[in-house]
VEXDREN-2710 file (C-alpha; in Angstrom, 1 decimal):
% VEXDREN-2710
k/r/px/py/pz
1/UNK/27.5/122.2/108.2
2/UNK/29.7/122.6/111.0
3/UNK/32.4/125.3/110.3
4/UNK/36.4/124.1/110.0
5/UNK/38.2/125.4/112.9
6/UNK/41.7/126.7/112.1
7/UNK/44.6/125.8/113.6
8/UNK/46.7/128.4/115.8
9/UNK/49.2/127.7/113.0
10/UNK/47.0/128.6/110.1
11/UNK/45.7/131.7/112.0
12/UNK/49.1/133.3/113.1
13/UNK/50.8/132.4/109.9
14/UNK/52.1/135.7/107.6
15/UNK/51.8/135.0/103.9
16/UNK/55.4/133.9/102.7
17/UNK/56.6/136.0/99.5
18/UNK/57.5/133.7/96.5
19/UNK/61.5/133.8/96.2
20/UNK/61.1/135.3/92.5
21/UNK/60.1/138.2/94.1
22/UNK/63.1/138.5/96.0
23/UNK/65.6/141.6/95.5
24/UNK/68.0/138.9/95.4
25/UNK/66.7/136.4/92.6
26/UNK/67.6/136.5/89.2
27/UNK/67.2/133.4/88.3
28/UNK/67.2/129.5/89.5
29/UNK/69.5/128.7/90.9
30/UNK/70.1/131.6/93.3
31/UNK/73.6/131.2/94.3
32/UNK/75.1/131.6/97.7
33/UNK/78.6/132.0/98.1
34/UNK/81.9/133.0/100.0
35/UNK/83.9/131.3/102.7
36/UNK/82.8/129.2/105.6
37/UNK/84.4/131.4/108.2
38/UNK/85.0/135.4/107.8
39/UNK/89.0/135.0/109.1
40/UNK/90.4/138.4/107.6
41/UNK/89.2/141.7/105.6
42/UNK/91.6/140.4/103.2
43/UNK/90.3/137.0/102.6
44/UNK/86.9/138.3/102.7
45/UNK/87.1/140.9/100.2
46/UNK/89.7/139.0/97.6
47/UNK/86.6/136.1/97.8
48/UNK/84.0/138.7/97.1
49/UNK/86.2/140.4/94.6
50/UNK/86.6/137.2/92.3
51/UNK/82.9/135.9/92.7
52/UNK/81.4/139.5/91.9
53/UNK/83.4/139.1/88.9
54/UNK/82.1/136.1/87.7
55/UNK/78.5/137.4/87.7
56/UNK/76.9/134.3/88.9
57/UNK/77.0/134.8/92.8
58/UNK/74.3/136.2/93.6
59/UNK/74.8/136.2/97.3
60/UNK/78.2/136.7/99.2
61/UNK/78.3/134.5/102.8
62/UNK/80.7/134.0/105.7
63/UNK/80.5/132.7/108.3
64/UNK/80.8/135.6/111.7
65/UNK/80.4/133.5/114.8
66/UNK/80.9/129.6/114.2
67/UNK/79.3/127.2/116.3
68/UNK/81.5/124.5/117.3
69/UNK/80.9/121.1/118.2
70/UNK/84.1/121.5/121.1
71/UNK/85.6/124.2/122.5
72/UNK/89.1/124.6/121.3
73/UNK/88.1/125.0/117.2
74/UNK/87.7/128.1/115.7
75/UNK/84.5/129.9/116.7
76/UNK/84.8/132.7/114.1
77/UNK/86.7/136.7/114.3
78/UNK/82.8/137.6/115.9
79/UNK/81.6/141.2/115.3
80/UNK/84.5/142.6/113.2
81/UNK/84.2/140.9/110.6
82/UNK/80.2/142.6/110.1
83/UNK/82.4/146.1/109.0
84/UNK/84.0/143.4/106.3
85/UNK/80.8/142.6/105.1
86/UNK/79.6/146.0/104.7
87/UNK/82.2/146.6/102.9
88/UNK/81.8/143.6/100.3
89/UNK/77.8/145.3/100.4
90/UNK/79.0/148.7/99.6
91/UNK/82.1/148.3/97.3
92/UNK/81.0/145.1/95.0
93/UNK/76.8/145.6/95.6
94/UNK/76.5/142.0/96.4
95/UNK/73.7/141.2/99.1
96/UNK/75.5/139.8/102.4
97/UNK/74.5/136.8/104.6
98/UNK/75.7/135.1/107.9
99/UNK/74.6/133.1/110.7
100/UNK/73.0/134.2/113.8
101/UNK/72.2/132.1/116.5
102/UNK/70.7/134.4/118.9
103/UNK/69.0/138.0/120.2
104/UNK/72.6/139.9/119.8
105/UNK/73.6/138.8/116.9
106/UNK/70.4/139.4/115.1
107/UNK/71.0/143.2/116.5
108/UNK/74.8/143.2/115.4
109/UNK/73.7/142.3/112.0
110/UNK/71.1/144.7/111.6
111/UNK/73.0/147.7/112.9
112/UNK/75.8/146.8/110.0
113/UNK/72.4/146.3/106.9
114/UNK/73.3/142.3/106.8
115/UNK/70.8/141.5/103.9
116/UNK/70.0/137.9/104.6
117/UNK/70.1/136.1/108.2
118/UNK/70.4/132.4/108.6
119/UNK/70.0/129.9/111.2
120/UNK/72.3/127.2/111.9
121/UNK/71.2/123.2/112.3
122/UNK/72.2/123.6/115.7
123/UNK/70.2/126.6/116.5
124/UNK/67.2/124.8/114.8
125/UNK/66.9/122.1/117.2
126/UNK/65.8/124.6/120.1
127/UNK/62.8/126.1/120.3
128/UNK/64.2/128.4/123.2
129/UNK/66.6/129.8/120.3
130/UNK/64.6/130.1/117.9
131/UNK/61.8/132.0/119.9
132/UNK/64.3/134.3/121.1
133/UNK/65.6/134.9/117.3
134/UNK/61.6/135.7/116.4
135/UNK/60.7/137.9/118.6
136/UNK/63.9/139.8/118.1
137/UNK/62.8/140.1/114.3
138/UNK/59.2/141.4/115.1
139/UNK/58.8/144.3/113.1
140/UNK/62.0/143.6/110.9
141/UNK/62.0/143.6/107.4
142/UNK/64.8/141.3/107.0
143/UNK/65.7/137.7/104.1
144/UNK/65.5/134.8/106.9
145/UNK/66.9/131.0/105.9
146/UNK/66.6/128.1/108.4
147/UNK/68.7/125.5/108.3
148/UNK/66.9/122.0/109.0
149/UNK/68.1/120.4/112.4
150/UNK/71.1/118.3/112.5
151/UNK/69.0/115.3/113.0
152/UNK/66.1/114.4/110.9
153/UNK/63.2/116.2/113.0
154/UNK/60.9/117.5/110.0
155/UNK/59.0/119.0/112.4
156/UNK/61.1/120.5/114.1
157/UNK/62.7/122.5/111.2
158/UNK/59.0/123.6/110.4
159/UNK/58.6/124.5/114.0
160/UNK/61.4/126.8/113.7
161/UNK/60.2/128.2/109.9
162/UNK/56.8/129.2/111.9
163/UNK/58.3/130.9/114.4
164/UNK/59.9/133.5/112.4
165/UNK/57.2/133.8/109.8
166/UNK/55.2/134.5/112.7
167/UNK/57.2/137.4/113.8
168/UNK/56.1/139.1/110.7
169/UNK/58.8/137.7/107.8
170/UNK/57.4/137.3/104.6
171/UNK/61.0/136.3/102.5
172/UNK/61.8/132.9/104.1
173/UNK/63.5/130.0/103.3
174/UNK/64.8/126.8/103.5
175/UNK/68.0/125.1/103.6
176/UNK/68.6/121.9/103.2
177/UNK/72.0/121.3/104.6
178/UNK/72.0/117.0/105.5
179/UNK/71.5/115.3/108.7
180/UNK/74.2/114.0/111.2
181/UNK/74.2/109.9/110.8
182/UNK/76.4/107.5/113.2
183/UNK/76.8/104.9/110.8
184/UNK/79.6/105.6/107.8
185/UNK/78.6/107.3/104.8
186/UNK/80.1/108.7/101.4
187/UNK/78.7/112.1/102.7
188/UNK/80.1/114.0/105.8
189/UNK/76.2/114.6/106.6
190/UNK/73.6/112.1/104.8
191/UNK/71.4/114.2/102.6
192/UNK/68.2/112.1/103.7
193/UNK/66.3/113.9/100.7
194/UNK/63.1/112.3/101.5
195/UNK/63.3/115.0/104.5
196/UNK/63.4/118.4/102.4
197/UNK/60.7/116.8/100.0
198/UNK/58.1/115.9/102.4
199/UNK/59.0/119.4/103.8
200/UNK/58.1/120.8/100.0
201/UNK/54.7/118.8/100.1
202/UNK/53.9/120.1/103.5
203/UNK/55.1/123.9/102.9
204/UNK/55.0/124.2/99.0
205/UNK/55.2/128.3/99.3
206/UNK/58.5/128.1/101.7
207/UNK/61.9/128.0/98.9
208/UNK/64.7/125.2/99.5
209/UNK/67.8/126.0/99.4
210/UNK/70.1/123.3/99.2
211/UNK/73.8/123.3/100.8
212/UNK/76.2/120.5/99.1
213/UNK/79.0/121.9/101.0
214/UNK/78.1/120.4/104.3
215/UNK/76.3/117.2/103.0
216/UNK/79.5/116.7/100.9
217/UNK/82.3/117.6/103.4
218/UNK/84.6/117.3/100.2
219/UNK/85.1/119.2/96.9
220/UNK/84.6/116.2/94.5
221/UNK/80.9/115.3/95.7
222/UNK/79.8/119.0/95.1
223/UNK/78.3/118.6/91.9
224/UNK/76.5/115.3/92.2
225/UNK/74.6/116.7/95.3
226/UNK/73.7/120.1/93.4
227/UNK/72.7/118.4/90.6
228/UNK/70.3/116.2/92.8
229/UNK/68.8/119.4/94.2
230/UNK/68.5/120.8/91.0
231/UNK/66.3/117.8/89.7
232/UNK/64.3/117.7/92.6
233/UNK/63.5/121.8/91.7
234/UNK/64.9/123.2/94.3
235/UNK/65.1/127.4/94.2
236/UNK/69.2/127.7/95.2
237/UNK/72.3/126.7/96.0
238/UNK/74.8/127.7/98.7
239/UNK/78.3/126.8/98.1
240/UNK/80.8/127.7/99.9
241/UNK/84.3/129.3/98.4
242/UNK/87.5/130.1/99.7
243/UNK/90.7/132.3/98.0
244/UNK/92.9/129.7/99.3
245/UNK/90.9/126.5/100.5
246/UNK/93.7/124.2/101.4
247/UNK/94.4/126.9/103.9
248/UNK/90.8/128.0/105.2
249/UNK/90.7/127.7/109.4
250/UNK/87.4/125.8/109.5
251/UNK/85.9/123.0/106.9
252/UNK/88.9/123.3/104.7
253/UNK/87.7/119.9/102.4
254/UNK/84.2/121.3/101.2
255/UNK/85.4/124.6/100.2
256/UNK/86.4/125.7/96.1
257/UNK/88.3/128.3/94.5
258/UNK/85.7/131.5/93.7
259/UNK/86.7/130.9/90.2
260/UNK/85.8/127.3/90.0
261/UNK/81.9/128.0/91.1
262/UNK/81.2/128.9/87.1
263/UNK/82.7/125.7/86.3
264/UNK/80.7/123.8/88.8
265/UNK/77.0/125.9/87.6
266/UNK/77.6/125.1/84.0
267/UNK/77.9/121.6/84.7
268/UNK/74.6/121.2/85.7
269/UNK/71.2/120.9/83.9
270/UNK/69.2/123.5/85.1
271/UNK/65.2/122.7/84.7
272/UNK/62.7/125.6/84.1
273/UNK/61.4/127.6/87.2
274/UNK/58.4/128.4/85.8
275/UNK/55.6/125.3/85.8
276/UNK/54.5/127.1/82.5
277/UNK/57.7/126.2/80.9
278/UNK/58.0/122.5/82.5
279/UNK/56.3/119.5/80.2
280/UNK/55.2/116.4/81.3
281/UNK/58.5/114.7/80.9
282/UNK/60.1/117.1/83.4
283/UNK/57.4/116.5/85.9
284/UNK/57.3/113.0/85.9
285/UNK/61.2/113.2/86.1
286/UNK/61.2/115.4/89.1
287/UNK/58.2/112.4/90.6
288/UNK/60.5/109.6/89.7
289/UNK/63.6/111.2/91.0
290/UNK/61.4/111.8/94.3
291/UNK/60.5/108.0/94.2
292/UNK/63.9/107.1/93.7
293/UNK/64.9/108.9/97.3
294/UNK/62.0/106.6/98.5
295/UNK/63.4/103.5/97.1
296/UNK/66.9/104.3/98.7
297/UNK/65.3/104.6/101.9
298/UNK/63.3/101.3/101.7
299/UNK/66.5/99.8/100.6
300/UNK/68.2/101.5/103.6
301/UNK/65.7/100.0/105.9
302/UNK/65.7/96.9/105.0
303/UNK/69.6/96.4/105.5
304/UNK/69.1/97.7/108.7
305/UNK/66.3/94.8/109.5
306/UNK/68.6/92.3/107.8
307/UNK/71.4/93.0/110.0
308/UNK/69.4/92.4/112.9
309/UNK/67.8/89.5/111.9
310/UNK/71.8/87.6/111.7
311/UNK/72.3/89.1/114.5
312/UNK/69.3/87.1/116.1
313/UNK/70.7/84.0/114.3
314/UNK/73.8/84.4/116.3
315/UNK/71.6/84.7/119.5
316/UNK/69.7/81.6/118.5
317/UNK/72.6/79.2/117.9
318/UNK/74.5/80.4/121.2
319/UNK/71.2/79.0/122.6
320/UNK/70.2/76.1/120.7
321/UNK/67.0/77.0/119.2
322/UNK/66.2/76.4/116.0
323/UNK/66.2/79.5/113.0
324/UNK/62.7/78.7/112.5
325/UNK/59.9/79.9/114.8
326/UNK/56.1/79.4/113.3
327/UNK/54.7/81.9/116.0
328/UNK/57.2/84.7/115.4
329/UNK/56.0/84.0/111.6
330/UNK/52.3/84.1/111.9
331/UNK/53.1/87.8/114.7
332/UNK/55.2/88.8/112.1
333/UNK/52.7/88.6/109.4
334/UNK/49.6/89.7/111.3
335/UNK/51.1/92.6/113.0
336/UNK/52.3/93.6/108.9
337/UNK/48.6/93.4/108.1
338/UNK/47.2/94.9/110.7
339/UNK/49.5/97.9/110.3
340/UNK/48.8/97.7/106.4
341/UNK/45.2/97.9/106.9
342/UNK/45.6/101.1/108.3
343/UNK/47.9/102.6/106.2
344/UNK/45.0/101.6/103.1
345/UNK/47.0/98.5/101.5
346/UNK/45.6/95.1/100.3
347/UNK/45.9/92.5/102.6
348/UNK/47.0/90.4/99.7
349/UNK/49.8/93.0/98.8
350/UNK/51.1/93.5/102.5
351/UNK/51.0/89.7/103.2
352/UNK/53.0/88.6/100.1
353/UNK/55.8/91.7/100.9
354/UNK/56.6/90.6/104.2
355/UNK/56.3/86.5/103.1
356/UNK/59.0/87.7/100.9
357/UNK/61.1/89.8/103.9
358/UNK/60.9/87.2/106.5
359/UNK/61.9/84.3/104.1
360/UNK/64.9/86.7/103.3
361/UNK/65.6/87.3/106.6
362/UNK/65.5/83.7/108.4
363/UNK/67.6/82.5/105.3
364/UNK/69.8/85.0/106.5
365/UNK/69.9/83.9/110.2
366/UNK/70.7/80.1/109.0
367/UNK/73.4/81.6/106.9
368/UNK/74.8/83.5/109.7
369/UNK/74.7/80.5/112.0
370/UNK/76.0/78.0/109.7
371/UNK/79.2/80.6/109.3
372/UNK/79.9/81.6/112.2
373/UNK/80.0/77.8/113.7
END
């Protein structure tokens, strides 16, 4: 029998720690949390002050250098604020983390003992960047989380999580932080969970962290989106918290009050972290709250087709011709099988689906022509 050959990915790849064996973990969720941007020693330690207190932060955050999308906004106080961080270290023992987005920042935060390093969904789209973060790290033992790309490139955010476990990191994570989206949404950046769970199926030893603060933009969607990550069993939470919000000089919307962060955890259901302690009504739950995310997206698609298809009834009345076009039907339906075929449906299944969408859609077109007259 001839031998499987591995791929340069299986052969370079370090083994990945479990997150309960993490200095940091107590307990699901681990909780990430401070402001989005370090702006004074003040600010930073009155925030670390109030969530050490509470007892449920298990990591303080801030933001050191802040990528912007124009110049002009606040980029972040840049290596002074690492001595503030420290100092939250040393004087409340909570484990620190910020952003780095390239080689000297990885060495800034190392030379002040920054627990955890993250990269930013900007940094994650180059592979440039995140080679250069790597191969800094060789030989590091350092907590690295990646952020997945602002769009939805799933391989490209596993791209960047095997480059740095590559360099030798063994406690590495996931964050799932949304995806940028042109069209209007609820959420400042569309969660798109489909993305982090095909991530899960792919890389089931990595640990997803999810980040409701920047798929929420706003304080009042917080708990719906943690509570989502929670039933699809993911390992954390960050959230980011501000002394004075209203006041914060970047992403002012999405931050809370330290103090309100207990509130927030104990209003969600927590599952068990340990498969021993799940029954088969929890996993089926988590399975049907994964279809669900699959049902929205099918759902999603098929406005999107539905939009086009009026806007080909528009065409078609400008031009005379009528809604109904037999050959466009019959290429419709055999391209649908053919693709079917491949994918392992029944031809009887895949024919009587896209019957169904293309009736939908031309009644659309006549609708749209007949109104728009």
């Amino acid at each position: 029998m001839e031998a499987k050959v591995k791929s340069h990915s299986e052969m370079d790849r370090t083994v990945i720690k479990p997150i309960s064996d993490w200095s940091v973990y107590k307990q699901r969720p681990l909780v990430i949390s401070g402001p989005c941007s370090a702006e004074s020693e003040e600010q930073v330690m009155e925030t670390a002050r109030i969530l050490a207190a509470t007892g449920r932060c298990d990591v303080f955050r801030a933001g050191v250098w802040k990528p912007r999308t124009k110049p002009g906004g606040f980029e972040g106080v840049g290596s002074i604020a690492l001595k503030w961080m420290n100092r939250v270290s040393r004087e409340y023992g909570l484990p620190v983390a910020i952003e780095v987005a390239k080689e000297k920042h990885v060495y800034e935060a190392l030379k002040y003992g920054i627990d955890i390093l993250w990269i930013g969904a900007r940094t994650t789209t180059n592979p440039f960047s995140i080679q250069e973060i790597a191969d800094t790290l060789k030989g590091v033992d350092v907590t690295v989380l990646v952020k997945n790309p602002v769009n939805p490139e799933l391989n490209l955010w596993m791209g960047a999580i095997e480059r740095i476990n590559k360099a030798g990191i063994t406690r590495i994570g996931a964050i799932h932080r949304g995806f940028s989206c042109y069209e209007n949404e609820v959420y400042r950046n569309t969660p798109k969970w489909q993305i982090p769970v095909e991530l899960r199926r792919r890389m089931p030893d990595v640990p997803i962290i999810s980040d409701p603060s920047h798929m929420a933009g706003r304080q009042d969607y917080l708990g719906e989106i943690s509570q989502k990550a929670m039933d699809l069993n993911f390992d954390g939470l960050m959230i980011e918290s501000h002394v004075q919000p209203e006041k914060a000089w970047s992403d002012s919307k999405q931050q809370i009050y330290p103090g309100s962060l207990v509130s927030l955890l104990d209003s969600l259901e927590i599952k068990p972290d340990s498969l021993s302690e799940v029954g088969l009504s929890d996993i089926l739950d988590e399975l049907r709250d994964q279809i669900d995310i699959f049902d929205d997206q099918l759902m999603e698609i098929l406005e999107q087709r539905f939009r086009v298809s009026e806007e080909i009834g528009l065409k078609k009345r400008k031009l005379n011709i009528e809604p109904l076009q037999s050959d466009r039907r019959v290429q419709v339906i055999n391209r649908a099988l053919k693709r079917g075929k491949e994918k392992g449906f029944g031809a009887g299944f895949t024919r009587e689906i896209f019957e169904i969408i293309h009736r939908e859609s031309l009644n659309r077109q006549i609708r749209k022509m007949k109104t728009s007259r």
